[in-house]
N, C-alpha and C positions, 0 to 999 in steps of 0.2 A: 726430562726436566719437569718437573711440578707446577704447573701454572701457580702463581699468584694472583687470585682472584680478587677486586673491590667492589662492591654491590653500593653506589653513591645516589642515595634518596634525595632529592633536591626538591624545590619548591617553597611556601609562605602555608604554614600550617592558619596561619589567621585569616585566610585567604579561599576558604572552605578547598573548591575541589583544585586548587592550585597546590594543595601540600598532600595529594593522595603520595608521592614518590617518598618523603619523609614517614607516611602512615605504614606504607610499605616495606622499606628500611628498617624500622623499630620492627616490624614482626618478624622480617626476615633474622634479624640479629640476636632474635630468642633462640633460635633453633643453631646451638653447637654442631651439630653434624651437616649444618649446608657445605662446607668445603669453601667459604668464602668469610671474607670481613663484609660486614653491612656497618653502612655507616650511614646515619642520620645529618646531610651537609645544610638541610635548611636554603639558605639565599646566601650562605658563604662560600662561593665558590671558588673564592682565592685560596682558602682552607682547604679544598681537595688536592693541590697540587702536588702533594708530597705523597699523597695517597697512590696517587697517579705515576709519579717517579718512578715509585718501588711495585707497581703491578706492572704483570704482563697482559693481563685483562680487566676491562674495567666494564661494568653495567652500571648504567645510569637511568636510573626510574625518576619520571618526571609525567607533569600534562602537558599532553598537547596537541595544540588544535589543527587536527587534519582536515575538519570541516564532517567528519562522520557522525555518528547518532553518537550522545553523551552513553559513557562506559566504551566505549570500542578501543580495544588495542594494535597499536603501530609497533613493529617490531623495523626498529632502524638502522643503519652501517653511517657511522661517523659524515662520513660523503653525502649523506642522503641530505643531510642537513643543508648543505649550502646548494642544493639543485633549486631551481626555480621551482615554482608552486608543490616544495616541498613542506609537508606538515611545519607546523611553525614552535619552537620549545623556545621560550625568551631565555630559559637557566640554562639547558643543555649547551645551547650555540653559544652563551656566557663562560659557562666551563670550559669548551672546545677551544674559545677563543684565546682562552687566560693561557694557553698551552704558549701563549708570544713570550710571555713574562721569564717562562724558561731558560738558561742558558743555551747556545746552540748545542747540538749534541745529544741534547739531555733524553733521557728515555723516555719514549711514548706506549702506553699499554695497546692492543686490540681493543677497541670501544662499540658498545651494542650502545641501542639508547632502546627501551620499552617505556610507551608512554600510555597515558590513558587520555580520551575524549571528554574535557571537563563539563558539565555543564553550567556550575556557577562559578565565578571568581570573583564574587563578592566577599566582605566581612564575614567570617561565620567560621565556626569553631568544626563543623560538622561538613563529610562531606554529601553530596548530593545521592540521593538513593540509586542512581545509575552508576555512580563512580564508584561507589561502599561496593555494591555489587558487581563490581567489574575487580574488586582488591584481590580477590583468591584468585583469579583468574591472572591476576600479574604476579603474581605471590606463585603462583605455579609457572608462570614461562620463566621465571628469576632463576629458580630451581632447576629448571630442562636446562636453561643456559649455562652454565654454571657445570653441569651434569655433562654436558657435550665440551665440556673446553676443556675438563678433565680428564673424557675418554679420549679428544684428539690428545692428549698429552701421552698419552697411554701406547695409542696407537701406532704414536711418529716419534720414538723417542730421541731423534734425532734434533728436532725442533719443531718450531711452531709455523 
């Protein structure tokens, strides 16, 4: 079976390193041969839910604050989210949450979260020289991700 892969960029582009996961999104969604839809969700995260239905995987690039040095990458499982003194994503656990909205039943994808360490979330169109420099570095695990759900599809053709 073929995974269906959604790459969901979230965050407040006006919000400097708060919209690295949107800045992310848009470059991943140049490159045709990633094997994935990238989708630019912004702060509408009631808007992914269809996205969500019809994947069986979903990656969600967002910031967020583990308390590391600004630019450090968290590579996350859906779960991690709700542990205590777990990294904190205001959008991701937004998104995760909207999954109630759902009807019962409805289909749930495999959810990574990869986020970055912001260091400003102030006004500002730009992100922080720590976060800019951390982008390729997210922009590359997006890819590895993405790369591995394909060859477990490959490998297990039974299922997931």
């Amino acid at each position: 079976m073929t995974p269906r892969i959604v790459i969901l960029g979230i965050g407040n582009l006006l919000m400097s390193d708060d919209g690295v996961g949107v800045h992310a999104a848009r470059a991943l969604a140049a490159d045709p041969s990633l094997g994935a839809e990238a989708v630019d969700a912004g702060t509408d995260v009631l808007s992914t839910l269809p996205y969500l239905e019809q994947a069986t995987h979903a990656l969600i690039l967002d910031a967020v604050c583990g308390g590391g040095a600004p630019g450090t990458l968290y590579c996350l499982r859906e779960d991690d989210l709700s542990l205590r003194n777990a990294p904190e994503s205001a959008h991701a656990v937004g998104l995760l949450a909207a999954r109630r909205l759902l009807p019962p039943g409805a289909p749930w994808p495999e959810v990574r979260i990869v986020g970055v360490e912001p260091e400003r979330l102030g006004y500002g169109l730009d992100l922080s020289p720590a976060v800019a420099a951390a982008l390729p570095r997210l922009e590359r695990l997006s890819r590895e991700q993405v790369e591995a759900w394909h060859s477990a599809s490959t490998s297990n053709p039974i299922g997931r």
